[in-house]
C-alpha positions as CSV (number, residue, x, y, z in Angstrom):
1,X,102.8,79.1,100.4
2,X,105.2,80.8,102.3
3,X,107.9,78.5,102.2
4,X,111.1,77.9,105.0
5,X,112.2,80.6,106.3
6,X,115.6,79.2,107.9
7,X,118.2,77.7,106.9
8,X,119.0,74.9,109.5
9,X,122.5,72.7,110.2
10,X,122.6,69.7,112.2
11,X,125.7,67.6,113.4
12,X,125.0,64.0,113.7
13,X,126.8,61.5,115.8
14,X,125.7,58.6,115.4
15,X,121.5,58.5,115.6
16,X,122.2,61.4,117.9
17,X,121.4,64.9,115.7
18,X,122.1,68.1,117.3
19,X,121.2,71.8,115.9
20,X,124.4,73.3,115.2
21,X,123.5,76.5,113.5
22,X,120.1,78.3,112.5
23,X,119.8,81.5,110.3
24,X,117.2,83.5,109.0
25,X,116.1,84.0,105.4
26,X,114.3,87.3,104.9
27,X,112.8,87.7,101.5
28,X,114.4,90.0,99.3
29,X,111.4,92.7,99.7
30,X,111.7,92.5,103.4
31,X,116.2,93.0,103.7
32,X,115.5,96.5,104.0
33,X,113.0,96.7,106.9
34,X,115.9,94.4,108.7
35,X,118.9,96.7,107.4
36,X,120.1,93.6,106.1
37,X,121.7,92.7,102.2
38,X,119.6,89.8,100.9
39,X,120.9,86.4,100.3
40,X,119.5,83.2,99.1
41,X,119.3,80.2,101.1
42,X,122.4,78.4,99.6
43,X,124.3,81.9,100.2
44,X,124.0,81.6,103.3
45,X,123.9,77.9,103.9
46,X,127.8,78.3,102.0
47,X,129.1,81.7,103.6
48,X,127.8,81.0,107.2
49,X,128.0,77.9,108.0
50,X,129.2,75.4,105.6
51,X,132.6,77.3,105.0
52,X,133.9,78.3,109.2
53,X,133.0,74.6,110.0
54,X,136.1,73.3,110.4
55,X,135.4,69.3,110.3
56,X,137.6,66.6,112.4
57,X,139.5,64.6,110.4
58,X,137.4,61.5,109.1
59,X,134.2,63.5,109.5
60,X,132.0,63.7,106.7
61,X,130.2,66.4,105.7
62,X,126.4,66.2,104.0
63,X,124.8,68.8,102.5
64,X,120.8,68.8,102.0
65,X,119.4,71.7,100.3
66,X,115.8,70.7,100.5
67,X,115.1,67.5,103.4
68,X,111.8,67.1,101.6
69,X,113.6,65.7,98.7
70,X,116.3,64.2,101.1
71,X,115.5,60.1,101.4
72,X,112.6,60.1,99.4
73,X,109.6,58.7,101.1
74,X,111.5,58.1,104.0
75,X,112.0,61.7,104.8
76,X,108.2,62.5,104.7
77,X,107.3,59.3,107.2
78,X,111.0,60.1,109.3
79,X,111.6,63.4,110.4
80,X,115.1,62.7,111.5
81,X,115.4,61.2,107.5
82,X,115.8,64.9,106.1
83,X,118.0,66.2,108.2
């Protein structure tokens, strides 16, 4: 299986979601063909977009590290339930 290969932000407003920020994850074997240090997905889910989002006061911030998991059944039947 060869897993998800980017890690994904959304803003939601409402029942309106919006991509905010998409990166890559390379596998660890691959970082050198891309000239690139390797990271996990919650390094970079932490260093590049969860910590410069600067969040209006009374927003709320939710982190999901895996959607499948997010909502439980609900998430596999509605794909807007894991983001």
């Amino acid at each position: 299986m060869q897993g998800n290969k980017f890690v994904t932000s959304y803003i939601q407003v409402g029942d309106v979601y919006v991509s905010y920020l998409v990166r890559m994850f390379i596998s660890e074997h691959l970082t050198p063909n891309f000239e690139q240090p390797f990271k996990k997905k919650t390094e970079i889910a932490g260093e590049e977009i969860i910590t410069p989002l600067q969040l209006a006061a009374g927003a709320t911030l939710t982190v999901v590290f895996d959607s499948a998991y997010y909502g439980g059944q609900e998430s596999r039947d509605n794909p807007k339930a894991g983001l």
